[in-house]
PLY file of the C-alpha trace (Angstrom):
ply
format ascii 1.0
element vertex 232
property float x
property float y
property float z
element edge 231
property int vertex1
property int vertex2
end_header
51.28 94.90 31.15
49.09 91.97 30.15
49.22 89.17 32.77
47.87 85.63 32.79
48.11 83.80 36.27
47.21 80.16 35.77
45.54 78.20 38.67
41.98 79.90 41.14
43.53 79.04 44.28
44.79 81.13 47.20
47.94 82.01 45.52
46.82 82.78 42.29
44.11 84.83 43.39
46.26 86.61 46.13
49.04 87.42 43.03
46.43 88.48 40.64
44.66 91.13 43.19
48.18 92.58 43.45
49.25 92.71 39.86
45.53 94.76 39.32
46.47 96.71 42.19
49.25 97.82 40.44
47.46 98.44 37.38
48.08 95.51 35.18
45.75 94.24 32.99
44.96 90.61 34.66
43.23 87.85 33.85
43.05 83.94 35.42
43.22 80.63 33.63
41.87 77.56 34.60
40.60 74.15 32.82
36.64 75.13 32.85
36.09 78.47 33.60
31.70 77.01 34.03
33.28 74.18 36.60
34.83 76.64 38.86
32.41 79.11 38.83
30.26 76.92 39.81
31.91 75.53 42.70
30.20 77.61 45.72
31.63 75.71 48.83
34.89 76.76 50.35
38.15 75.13 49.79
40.28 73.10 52.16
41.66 76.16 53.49
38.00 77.59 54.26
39.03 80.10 51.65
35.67 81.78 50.42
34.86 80.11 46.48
36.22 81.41 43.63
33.17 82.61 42.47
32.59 84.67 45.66
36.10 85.91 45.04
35.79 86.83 41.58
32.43 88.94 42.75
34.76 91.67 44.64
37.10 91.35 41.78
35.52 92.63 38.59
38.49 93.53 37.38
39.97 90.03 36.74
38.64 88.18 34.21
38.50 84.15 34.23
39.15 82.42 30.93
40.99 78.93 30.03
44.74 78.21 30.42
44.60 78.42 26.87
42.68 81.93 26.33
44.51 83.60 29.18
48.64 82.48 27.95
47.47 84.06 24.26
46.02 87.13 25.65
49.03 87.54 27.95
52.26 89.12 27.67
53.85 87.81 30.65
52.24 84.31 32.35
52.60 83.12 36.48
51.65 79.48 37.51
50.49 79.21 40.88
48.65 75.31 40.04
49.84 72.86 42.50
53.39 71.33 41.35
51.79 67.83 40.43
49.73 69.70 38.07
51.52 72.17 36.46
52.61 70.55 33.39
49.10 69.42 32.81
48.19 73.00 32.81
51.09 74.30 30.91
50.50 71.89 27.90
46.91 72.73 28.09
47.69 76.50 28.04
49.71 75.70 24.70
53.24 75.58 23.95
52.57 78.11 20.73
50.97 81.07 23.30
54.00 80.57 26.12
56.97 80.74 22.85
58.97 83.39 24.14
57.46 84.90 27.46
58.25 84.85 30.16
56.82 82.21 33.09
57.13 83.05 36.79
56.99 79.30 38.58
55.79 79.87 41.89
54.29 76.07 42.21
56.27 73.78 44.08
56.23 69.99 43.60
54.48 68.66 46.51
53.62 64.99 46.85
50.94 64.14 48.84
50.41 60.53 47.66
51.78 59.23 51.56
49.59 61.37 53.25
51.19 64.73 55.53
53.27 66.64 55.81
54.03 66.39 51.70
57.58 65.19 49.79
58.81 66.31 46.87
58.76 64.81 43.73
61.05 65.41 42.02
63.91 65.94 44.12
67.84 66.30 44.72
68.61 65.48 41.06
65.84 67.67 39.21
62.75 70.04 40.23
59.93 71.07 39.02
61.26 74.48 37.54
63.41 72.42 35.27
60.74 70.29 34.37
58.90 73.14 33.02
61.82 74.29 31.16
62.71 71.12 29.16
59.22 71.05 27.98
58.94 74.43 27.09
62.08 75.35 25.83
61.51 78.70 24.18
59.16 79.82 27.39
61.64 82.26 29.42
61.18 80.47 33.04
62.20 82.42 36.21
61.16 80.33 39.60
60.78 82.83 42.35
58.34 83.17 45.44
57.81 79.58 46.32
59.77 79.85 49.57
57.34 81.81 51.09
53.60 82.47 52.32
51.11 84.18 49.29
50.62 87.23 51.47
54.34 87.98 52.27
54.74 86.77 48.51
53.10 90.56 47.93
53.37 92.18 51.05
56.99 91.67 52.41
56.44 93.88 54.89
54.45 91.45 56.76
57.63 90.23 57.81
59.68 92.63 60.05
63.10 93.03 59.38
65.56 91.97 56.48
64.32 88.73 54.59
65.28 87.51 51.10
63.52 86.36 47.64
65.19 83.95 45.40
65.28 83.41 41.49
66.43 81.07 39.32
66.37 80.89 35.52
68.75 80.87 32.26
67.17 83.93 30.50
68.71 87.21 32.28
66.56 89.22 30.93
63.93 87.43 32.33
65.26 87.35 35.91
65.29 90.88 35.22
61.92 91.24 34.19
60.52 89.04 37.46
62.64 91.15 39.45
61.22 94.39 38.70
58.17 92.61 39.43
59.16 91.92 42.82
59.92 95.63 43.36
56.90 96.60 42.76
55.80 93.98 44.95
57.73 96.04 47.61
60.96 93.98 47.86
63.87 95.78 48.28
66.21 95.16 45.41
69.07 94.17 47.84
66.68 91.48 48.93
66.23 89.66 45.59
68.97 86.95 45.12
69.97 85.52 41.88
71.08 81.85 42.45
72.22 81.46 38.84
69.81 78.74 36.18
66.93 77.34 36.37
68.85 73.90 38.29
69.02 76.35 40.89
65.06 76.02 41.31
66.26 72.67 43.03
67.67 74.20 45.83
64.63 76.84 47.02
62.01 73.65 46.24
63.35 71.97 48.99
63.30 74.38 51.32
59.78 73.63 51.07
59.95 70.57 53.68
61.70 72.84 56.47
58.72 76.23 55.58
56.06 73.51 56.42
57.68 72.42 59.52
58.45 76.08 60.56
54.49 76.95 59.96
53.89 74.07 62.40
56.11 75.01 64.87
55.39 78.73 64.81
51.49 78.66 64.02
51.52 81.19 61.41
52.52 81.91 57.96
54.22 85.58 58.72
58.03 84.25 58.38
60.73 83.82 55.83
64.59 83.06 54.62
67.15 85.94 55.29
70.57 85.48 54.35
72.38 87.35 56.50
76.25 87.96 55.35
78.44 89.96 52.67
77.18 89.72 49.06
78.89 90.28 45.98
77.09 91.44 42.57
77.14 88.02 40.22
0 1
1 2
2 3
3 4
4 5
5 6
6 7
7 8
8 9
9 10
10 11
11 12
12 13
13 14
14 15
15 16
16 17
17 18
18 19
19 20
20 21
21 22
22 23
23 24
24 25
25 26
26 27
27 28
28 29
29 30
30 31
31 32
32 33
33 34
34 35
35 36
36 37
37 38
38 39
39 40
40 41
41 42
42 43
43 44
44 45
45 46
46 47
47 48
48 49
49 50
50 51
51 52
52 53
53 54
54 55
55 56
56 57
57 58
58 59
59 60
60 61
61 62
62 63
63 64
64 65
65 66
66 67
67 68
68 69
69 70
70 71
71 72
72 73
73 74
74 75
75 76
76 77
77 78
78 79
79 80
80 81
81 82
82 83
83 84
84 85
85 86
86 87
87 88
88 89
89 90
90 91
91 92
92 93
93 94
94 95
95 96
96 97
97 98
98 99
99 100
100 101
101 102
102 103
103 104
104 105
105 106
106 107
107 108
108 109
109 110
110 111
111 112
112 113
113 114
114 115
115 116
116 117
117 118
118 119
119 120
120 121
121 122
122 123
123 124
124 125
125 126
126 127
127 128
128 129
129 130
130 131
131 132
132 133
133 134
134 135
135 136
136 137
137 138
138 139
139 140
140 141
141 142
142 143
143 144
144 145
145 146
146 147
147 148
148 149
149 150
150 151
151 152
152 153
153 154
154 155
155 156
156 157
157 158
158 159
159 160
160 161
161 162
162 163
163 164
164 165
165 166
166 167
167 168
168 169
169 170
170 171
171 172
172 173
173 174
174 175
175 176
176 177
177 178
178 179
179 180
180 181
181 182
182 183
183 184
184 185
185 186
186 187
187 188
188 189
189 190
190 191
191 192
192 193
193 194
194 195
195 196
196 197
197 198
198 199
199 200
200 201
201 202
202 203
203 204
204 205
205 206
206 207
207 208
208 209
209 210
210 211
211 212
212 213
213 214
214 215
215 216
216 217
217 218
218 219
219 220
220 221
221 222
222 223
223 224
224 225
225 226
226 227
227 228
228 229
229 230
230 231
């Protein structure tokens, strides 16, 4: 399958070297494929560049938003929340029409310094944002609850732990969640919350992840549900 994962930082590159792993065709969008290239010094995160990145990763190619969600057959956004819409509307509402979007950005605020809010909050999110102004784009928020690496590697995580979606289009959650399978999360792990106002809920779990990171000192952790479950 034909993937386009908008946004060059750590998540999106850590979800695109998966989805070539598993032998999609993948390709990253970003505003100006010349400005990021040329960017050589490390990010905030002392993550190498994305040009040094892109070096080990032939197989991924870098285009614009707008380039990669034509190309693509299925589109993930992994640009920071407060951008996401810019990069949506760049990437065209014409080449998103009917595919579907895997929202894995989560909108952080960092206008009043650390740790971040959320904005929105409570009475909307960010997944429903994206919705209303793409209205025939299938959206499915799932992943945003949890580290990049455990994100493809749930294994890094011993024991049971859970993966939430949210979104109106079944088929779509369906689609994401044979994603996540071949991601390596067990099918019993993958909850369906119900619509995309459900994305309001796993958004602001965000808050309590980035006090647990503090407290803990590492990333390897996530949600598990623990109790019976019945099919929805």
């Amino acid at each position: 399958m034909r993937y386009a994962v908008l946004g060059t930082g750590i998540v999106g590159r850590t979800i695109a070297a998966k989805l070539t792993a598993l032998g999609h065709e993948t390709v990253i969008g970003t505003r100006d494929p010349e400005a990021t290239l040329a960017r050589t010094e490390p990010d905030g995160y002392s993550n190498a560049s994305f040009a040094e990145w892109l070096a080990d990763h032939s197989a991924v190619r870098l285009i614009t938003f707008a380039e990669s969600a034509a190309w693509a057959e299925a589109v993930v956004n992994t640009t920071a929340g407060g951008a996401s819409l810019e990069a949506l509307t760049a990437a065209g509402a014409d080449n998103l029409a009917g595919k579907v979007l895997l929202d894995i950005a989560n909108p952080l605020d960092f206008s009043a310094g650390m740790p971040p809010s959320l904005n929105p909050v409570n009475t909307d999110s960010l997944g429903e944002r994206i919705q209303r102004a793409f209205p025939d784009t299938r959206v499915v928020k799932a992943l945003n609850t949890m580290n990049c690496e455990v994100m493809v590697d749930p294994s890094r995580v011993a024991g049971e732990h859970d993966v939430f979606v949210s979104g109106d289009d079944t088929n779509a959650k369906k689609q994401v969640t044979e994603l996540l399978v071949s991601f390596g999360w067990p099918a019993a792990s993958v909850i369906d919350l119900g619509g995309i106002t459900t994305a309001r809920g796993t958004e602001m779990l965000l808050p309590i992840w980035l006090r647990l990171w503090g407290a803990l000192g590492h990333a390897d952790f996530n949600f598990h549900i623990a109790g019976a479950r019945t099919s929805a």
